[in-house]
Residue, then its C-alpha position, 0 to 999 in steps of 0.5 A: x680299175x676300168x682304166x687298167x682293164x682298157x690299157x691291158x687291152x690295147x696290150x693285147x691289141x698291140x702285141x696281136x698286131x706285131x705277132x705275124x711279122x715276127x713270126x715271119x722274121x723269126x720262120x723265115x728262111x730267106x733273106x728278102x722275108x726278113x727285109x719286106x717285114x723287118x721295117x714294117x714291124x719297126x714302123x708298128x713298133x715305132x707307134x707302139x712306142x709312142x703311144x703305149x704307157x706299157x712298152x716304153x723304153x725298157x721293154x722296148x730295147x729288149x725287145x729290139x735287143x731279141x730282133x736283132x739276135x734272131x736277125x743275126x742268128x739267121x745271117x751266121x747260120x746263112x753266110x758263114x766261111x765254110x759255104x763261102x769257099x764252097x761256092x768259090x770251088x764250084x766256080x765263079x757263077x756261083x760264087x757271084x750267086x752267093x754274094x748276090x743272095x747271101x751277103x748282099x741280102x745280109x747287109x741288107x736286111x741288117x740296114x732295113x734294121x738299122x733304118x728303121x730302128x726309131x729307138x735311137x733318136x729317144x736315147x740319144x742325148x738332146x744336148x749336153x746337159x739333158x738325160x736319155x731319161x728326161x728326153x723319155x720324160x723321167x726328172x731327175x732329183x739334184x742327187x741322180x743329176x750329179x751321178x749322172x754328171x760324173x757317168x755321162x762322160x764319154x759313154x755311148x748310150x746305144x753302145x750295148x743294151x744297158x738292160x741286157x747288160x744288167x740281167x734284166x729283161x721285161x718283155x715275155x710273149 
């Protein structure tokens, strides 16, 4: 029980310490705050992972999975075709304004995401023979080894979030 009681509470200490940068991300209404906090927070997500039994592989790409729509979300709401053909109309100083503030600070904020996103290099596959699962530390009966044989061929496992694509979705704040 004491050892529930603790783990529960380092949750509760991990979960206060990224609640300001997402917050940040999600309030944000430019794009240099989500770029400032967006690897910060996957830093601090990135020794959560490594040092929490709890947000462990599946919490953790859903919770990635969530950033990465709210990021998105923001770029279609900031950049879209319509204020695109605005700012061209209303000359070419701001049309340059446009690219140099919206556009730019999309990708942007989209690499700092990329850079910073550690999830990959534990799913990625180790060696041809060796499971995202083993490399998290999951053994495989002789069974799921065969399945996984015949699954494995060609599959990208970052391709889309296996869990989203199953319906399930462990991390609630």
């Amino acid at each position: 029980m004491s050892r529930g009681n603790k783990e529960a509470q380092w949750n509760h200490k991990y979960m206060k310490i990224v609640e300001k940068p997402v917050q940040t991300i999600e309030r944000a209404e430019d794009f240099k705050a989500i770029q400032l906090n967006v690897g910060i927070l996957l830093k601090t997500l990135d020794n959560i992972f490594r040092s929490s039994r709890f947000y462990r592989e599946v919490r953790m790409v859903s919770f990635l999975d969530r950033l990465l729509q709210v990021i998105t979300a923001k770029i279609k709401k900031r950049v879209t075709l319509a204020k695109a053909i605005k700012e061209a109309a209303q000359g070419p100083r701001s049309a340059e304004t446009f690219i140099e503030t919206q556009i730019k600070g999309a990708m942007e904020s989209i690499q700092k995401f990329e850079d910073g996103y550690f999830i990959r290099e534990h799913m990625e596959e180790q060696d041809s023979t060796t499971k995202v699962s083993e490399a998290l530390g999951h053994t495989q009966t002789s069974e799921e080894q065969e399945e996984s044989k015949k699954k494995a061929s060609g599959r990208n496992p970052m391709g889309d979030s296996f869990y989203r694509k199953q319906g399930i979705d462990f991390l609630n704040f």
